[in-house]
C-alpha positions in Angstrom: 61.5 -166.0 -139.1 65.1 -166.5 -139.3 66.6 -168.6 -141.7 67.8 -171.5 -139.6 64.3 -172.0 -138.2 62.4 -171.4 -141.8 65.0 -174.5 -142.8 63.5 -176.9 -140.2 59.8 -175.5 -140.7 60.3 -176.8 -144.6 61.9 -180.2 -143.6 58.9 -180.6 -141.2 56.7 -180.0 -144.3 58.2 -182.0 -146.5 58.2 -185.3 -144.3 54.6 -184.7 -143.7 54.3 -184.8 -147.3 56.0 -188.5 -147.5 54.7 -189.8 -144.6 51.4 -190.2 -143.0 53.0 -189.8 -139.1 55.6 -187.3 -138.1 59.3 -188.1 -139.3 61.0 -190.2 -136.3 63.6 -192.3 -137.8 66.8 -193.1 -139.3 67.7 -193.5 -143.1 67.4 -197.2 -144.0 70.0 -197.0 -147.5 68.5 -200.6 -148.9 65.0 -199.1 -149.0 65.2 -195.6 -151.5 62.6 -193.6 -152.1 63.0 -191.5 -155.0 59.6 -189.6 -155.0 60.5 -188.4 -151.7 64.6 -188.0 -152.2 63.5 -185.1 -154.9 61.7 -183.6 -153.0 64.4 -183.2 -150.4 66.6 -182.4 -153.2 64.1 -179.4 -154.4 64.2 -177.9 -151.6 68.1 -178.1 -150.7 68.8 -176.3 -154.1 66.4 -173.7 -152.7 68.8 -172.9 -149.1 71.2 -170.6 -148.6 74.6 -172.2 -150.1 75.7 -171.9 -146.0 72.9 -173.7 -144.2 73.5 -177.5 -143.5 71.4 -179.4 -146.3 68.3 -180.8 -146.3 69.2 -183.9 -146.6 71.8 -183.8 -143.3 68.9 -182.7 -141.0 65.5 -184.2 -141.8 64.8 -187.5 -140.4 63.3 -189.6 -142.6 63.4 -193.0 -140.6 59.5 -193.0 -140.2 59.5 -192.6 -143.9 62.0 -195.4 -144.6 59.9 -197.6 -142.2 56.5 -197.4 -143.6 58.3 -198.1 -147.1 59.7 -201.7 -145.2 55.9 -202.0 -143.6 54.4 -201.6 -147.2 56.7 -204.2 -148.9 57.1 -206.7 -146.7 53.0 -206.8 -145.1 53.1 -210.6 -143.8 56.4 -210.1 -142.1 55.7 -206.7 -140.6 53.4 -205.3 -138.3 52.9 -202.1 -135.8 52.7 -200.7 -132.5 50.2 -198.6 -131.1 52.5 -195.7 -132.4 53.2 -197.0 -135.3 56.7 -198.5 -134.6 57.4 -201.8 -136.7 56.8 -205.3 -134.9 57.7 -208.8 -136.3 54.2 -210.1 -137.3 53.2 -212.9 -135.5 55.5 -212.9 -132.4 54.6 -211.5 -128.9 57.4 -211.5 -126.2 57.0 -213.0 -122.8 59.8 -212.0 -120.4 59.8 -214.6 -117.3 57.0 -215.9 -117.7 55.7 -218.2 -115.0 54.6 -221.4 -116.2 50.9 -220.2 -114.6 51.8 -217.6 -117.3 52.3 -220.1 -120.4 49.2 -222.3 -119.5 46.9 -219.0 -119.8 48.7 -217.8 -122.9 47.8 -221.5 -124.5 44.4 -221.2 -122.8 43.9 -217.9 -125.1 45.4 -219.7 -128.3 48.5 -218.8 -128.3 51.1 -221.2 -129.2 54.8 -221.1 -127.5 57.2 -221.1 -130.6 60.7 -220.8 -128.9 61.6 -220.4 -125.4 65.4 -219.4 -124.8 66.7 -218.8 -121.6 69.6 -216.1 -121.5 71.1 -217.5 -118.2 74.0 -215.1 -118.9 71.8 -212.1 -117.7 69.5 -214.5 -116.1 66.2 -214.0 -118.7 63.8 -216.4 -120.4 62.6 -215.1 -123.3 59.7 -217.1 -124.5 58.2 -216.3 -128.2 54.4 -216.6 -128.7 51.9 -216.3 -131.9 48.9 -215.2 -131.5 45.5 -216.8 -133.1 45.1 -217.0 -137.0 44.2 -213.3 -138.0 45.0 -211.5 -134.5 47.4 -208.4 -135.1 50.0 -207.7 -132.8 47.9 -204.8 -130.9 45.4 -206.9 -130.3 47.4 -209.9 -129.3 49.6 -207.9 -126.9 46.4 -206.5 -125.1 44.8 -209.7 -125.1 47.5 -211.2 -123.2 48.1 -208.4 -120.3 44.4 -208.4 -120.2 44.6 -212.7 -119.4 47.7 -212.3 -117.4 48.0 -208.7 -116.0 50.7 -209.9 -113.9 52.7 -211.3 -116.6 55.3 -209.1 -118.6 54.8 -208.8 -122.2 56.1 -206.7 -125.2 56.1 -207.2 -129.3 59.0 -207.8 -130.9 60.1 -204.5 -132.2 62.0 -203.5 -135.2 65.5 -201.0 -134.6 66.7 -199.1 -136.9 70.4 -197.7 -137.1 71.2 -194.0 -136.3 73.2 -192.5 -139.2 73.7 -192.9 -142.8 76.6 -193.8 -144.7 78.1 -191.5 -147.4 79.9 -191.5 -150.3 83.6 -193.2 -151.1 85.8 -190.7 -150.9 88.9 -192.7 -151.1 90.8 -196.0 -151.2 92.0 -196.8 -147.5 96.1 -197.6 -147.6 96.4 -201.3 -145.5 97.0 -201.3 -141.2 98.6 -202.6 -138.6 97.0 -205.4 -136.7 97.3 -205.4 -133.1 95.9 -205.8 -129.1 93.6 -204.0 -127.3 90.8 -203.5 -125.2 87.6 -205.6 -125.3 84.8 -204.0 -127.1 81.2 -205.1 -127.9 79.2 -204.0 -131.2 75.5 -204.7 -131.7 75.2 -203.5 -135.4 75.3 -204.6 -138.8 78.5 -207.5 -139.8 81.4 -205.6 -140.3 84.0 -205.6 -143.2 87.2 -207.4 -142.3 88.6 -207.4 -144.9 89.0 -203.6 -145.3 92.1 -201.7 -144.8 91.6 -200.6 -141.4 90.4 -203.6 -139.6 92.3 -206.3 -141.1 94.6 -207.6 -138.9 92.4 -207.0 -136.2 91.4 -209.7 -133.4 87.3 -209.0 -134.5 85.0 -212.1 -133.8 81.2 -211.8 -135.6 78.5 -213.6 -134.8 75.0 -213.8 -136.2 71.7 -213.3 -134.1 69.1 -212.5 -137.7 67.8 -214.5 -140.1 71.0 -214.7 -142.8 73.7 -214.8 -140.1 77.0 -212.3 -140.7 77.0 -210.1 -143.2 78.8 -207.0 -143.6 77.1 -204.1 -144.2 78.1 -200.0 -144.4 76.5 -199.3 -140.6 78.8 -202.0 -139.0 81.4 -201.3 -140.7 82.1 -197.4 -140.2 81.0 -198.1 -136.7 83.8 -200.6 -136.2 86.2 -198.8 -137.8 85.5 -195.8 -135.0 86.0 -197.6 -132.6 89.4 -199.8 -133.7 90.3 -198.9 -137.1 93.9 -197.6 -138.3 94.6 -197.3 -141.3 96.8 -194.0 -142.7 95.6 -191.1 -141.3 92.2 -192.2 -140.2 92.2 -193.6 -136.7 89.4 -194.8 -134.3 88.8 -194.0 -130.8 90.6 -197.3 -129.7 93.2 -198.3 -132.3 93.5 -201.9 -132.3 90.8 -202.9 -129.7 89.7 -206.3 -130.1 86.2 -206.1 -131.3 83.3 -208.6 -130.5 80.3 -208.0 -133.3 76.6 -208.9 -132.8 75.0 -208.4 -136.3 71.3 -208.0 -135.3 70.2 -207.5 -139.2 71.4 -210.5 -140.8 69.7 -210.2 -144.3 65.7 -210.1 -143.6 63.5 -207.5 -143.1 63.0 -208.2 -139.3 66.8 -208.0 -139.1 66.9 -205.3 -135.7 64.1 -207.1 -133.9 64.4 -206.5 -130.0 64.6 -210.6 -129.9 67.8 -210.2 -131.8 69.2 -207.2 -130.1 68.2 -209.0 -126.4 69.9 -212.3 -127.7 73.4 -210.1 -128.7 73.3 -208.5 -125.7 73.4 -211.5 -124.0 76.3 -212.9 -126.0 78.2 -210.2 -124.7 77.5 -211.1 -121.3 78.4 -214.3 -121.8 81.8 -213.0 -122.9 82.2 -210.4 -120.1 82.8 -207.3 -122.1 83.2 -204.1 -120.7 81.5 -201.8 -122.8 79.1 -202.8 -125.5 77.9 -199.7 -128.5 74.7 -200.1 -129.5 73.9 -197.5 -132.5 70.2 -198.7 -133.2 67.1 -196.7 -131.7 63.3 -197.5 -131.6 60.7 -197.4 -129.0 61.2 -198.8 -125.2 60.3 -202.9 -124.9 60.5 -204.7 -121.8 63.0 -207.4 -122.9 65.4 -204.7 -124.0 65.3 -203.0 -120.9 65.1 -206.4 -118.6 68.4 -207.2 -120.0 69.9 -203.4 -120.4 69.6 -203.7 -116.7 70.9 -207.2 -116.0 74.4 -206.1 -118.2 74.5 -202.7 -115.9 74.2 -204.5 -112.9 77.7 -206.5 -113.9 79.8 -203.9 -114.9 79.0 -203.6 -118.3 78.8 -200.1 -119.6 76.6 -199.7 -122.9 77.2 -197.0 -124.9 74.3 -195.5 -127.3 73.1 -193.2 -129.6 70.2 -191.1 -128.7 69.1 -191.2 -132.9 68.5 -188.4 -135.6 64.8 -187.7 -135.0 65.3 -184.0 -133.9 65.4 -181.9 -130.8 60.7 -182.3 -130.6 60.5 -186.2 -131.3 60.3 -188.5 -128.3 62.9 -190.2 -127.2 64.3 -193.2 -128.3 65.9 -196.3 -126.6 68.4 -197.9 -125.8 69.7 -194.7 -125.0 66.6 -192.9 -123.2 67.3 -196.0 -120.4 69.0 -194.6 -117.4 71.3 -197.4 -117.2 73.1 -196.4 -120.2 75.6 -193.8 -121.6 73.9 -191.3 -124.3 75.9 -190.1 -126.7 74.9 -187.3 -129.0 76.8 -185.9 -132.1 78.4 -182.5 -133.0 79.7 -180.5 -135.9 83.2 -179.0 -136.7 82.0 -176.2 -134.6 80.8 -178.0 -131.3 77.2 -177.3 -132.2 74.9 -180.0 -131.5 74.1 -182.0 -134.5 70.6 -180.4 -135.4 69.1 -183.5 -136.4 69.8 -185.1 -132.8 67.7 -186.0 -130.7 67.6 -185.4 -127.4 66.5 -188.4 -125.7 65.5 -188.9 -121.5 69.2 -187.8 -120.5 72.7 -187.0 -122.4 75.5 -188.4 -121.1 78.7 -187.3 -123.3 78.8 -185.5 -126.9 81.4 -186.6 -129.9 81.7 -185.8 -133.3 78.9 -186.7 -135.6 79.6 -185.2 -139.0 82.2 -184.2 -141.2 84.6 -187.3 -140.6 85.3 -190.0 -142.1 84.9 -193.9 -141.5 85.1 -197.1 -143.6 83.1 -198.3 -146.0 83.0 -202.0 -147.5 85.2 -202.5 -150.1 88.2 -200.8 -149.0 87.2 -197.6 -149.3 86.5 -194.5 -147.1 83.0 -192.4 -147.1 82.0 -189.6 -144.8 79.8 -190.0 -142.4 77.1 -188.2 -140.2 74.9 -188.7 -137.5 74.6 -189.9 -134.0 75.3 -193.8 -135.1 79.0 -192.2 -135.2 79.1 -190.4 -132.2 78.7 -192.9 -129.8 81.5 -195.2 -131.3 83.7 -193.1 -130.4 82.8 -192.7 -126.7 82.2 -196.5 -126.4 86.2 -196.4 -127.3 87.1 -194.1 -124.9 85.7 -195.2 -122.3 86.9 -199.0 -123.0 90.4 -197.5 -122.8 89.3 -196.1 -119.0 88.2 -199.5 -118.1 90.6 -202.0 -116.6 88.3 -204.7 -115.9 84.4 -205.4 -115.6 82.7 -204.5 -112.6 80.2 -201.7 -111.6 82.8 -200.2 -109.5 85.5 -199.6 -112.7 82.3 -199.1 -115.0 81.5 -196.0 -112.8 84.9 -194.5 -112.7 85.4 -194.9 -115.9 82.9 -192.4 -116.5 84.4 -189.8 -113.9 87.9 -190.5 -115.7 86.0 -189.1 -119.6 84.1 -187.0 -117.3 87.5 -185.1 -116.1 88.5 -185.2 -120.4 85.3 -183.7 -121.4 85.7 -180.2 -123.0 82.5 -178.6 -121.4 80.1 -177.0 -123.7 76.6 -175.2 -123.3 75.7 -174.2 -119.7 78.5 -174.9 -117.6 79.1 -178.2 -116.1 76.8 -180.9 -116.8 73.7 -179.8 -119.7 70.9 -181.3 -121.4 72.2 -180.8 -124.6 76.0 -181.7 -124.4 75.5 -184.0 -121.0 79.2 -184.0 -119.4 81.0 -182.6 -122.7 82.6 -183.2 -125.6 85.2 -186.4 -126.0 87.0 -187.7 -129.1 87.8 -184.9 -130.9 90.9 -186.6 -132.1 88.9 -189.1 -133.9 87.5 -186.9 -136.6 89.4 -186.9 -139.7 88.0 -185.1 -142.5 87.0 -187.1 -145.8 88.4 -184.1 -147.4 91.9 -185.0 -146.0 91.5 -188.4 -148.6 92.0 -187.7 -152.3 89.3 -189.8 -154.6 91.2 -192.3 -156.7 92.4 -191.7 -160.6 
């Protein structure tokens, strides 16, 4: 056994240690595990001093999520994989009101109905009877009303951590641009390389806006300037959806669905979505709807490794996968390869705001896929199918082509954004 393959048999071993199901997920920084962090750390002072660490390839989302499950049981519940669920809330997509009377005939009560007429959805929100878990109320309800389409609420969970400062970002320019779209975490405004910036935020979680280290290196990929560092579209205005708010249902597919459909409302060309989780019907009802107008979303196909299953957004075929490389153009070994890859991007060994001024290195698909969103938005002249698609062919024509040649599995059309990456080790640490 080689020593690159021996590395991943141990990370396999050791998330089987701190979790009862196979590791599938992102890191989720507000929720440390210490037990679990040594561990990781025992055996990355075990590796050769030239193999990525430990801690760079194993995914530990599915870890980080039965830690949220555990502490927050009457907010959180699960799939039939597992996956986190808002407690108490089924989704109804459509539903007819046939549909409504024979959900109310089986006890379940209608707590919100919304309709998204931007990306023509009605989104109705129902509880199940005192006592029914989501399994069993989701079954319950296709069994009443097979024709009827009906999902939970799932949880997201972002793509990539966030590392250490490195340095104290010098101030920017402000400045025009393209239109952007983020579904994330709130951003940091006030740091260095988006101030100035046109950046409106809005709040679809409990808590509203609030800035966090996700949205903020995201953001800065895509328009930050600021010294040396530069995203992949300088000065774009940016439009951010924060879908976490402050709770611990902050991600919920009801929250992601209503962001989404913000940014219909406002007509913007390309939308990045770093989050991943399991396919739901009112994600992929409205992913569709947004393609349909021109809108391209841009996502990242998540750290869960090359074996786990995919995840969505990205895994939809409406939308543009984006996967993450090293300094060497090797596929990120954490990423996962989801139903199809679209374009690759740098994923590691750059750096990207962090709140409070600050720049910290990043790693992970989450980081990628900024960057292609901002290319591509720099491709697109307007919002239509027609310039969605040849903005495409237009990166397509930039990509440096790696892997098999031509179009691949692995790499999808090639690698964009180069450019973007700027090494934290270019940035000094203050005093």
């Amino acid at each position: 056994m080689d020593q690159r393959r021996g590395t991943l048999f141990v990370v396999a071993a050791v998330i089987s240690v701190g979790a009862a199901a196979p590791a599938a997920a992102q890191l989720l920084p507000r929720l440390p595990l210490p037990s679990v962090g040594s561990v990781l750390g025992d055996v990355e002072r075990a590796l050769p001093a030239d193999l990525p660490r430990v801690s760079e390839l194993a995914s530990l989302r599915r870890v980080r999520v039965q830690a949220l499950i555990r502490r927050n049981p009457r907010l959180i519940d699960v799939d039939f994989d597992g996956e986190p669920v808002v407690r108490g809330e089924i989704l109804a997509i459509n539903p007819t009101p046939q549909s409504l009377e024979r959900a109310r005939a089986a006890h379940f009560t209608v707590v919100k109905e919304e309709l998204l007429a931007e990306v023509g959805i009605s989104l109705v929100t129902l509880a199940p009877p005192s006592g029914m878990d989501a399994r069993h109320a989701l079954k319950r309800l296709r069994r009443e009303d097979p024709e009827g389409e009906y999902d939970f609420n799932h949880i997201y969970t972002d793509a990539g951590p966030v590392g250490a400062s490195v340095a104290q970002a010098a101030g920017g320019s402000g400045g025009s641009g393209k239109r952007i779209g983020l579904l994330d975490t709130g951003a940091d405004t006030r740091h260095p390389a988006l101030a100035g910036l046109d950046i409106q935020q809005r709040g679809f979680a409990p808590g509203g806006v609030t800035p966090a280290a996700h949205g903020t290196a995201t953001a800065s990929l895509i328009a930050g300037r600021t010294g040396a560092f530069r995203g992949a579209a300088p000065g774009a205005r940016l439009l951010v959806a924060d879908v976490y708010g402050t709770g611990p249902t902050g991600g919920s597919a009801a929250s992601v669905v209503k962001g989404l459909a913000w940014m219909a409302q406002q007509k913007v060309p390309v939308v990045n979505i770093s989050l991943v989780g399991p396919a739901n019907a009112s994600l992929a009802a409205v992913v569709k709807a947004l393609s349909r107008q021109g809108t391209l979303i841009v996502a990242a196909v998540g750290n869960d490794g090359p074996a786990a299953p995919p995840l969505y957004p990205a895994s939809y075929p409406e939308v543009i996968a984006v996967t993450g490389v090293d300094t060497k153009d090797r596929v990120l070994m954490e990423a996962s390869r989801a139903k199809h890859i679209d374009f690759a991007a740098p994923g590691s060994d750059m750096a990207a705001a962090k709140p409070g001024g600050s720049l910290a290195g990043v790693r992970g698909t989450s980081f990628a896929a900024p960057i292609v969103a901002g290319k591509l938005a720099a491709l697109m002249d307007d919002r239509s199918p027609q310039a969605a698609q040849n903005a495409v062919a237009a990166l397509a024509r930039q990509a440096k082509d790696l892997g098999p040649k031509g179009v691949d599995k692995t790499y999808g059309r090639g690698l964009v954004g180069e450019d973007v990456r700027v090494s934290p080790k270019k940035f000094r640490r203050p005093g």
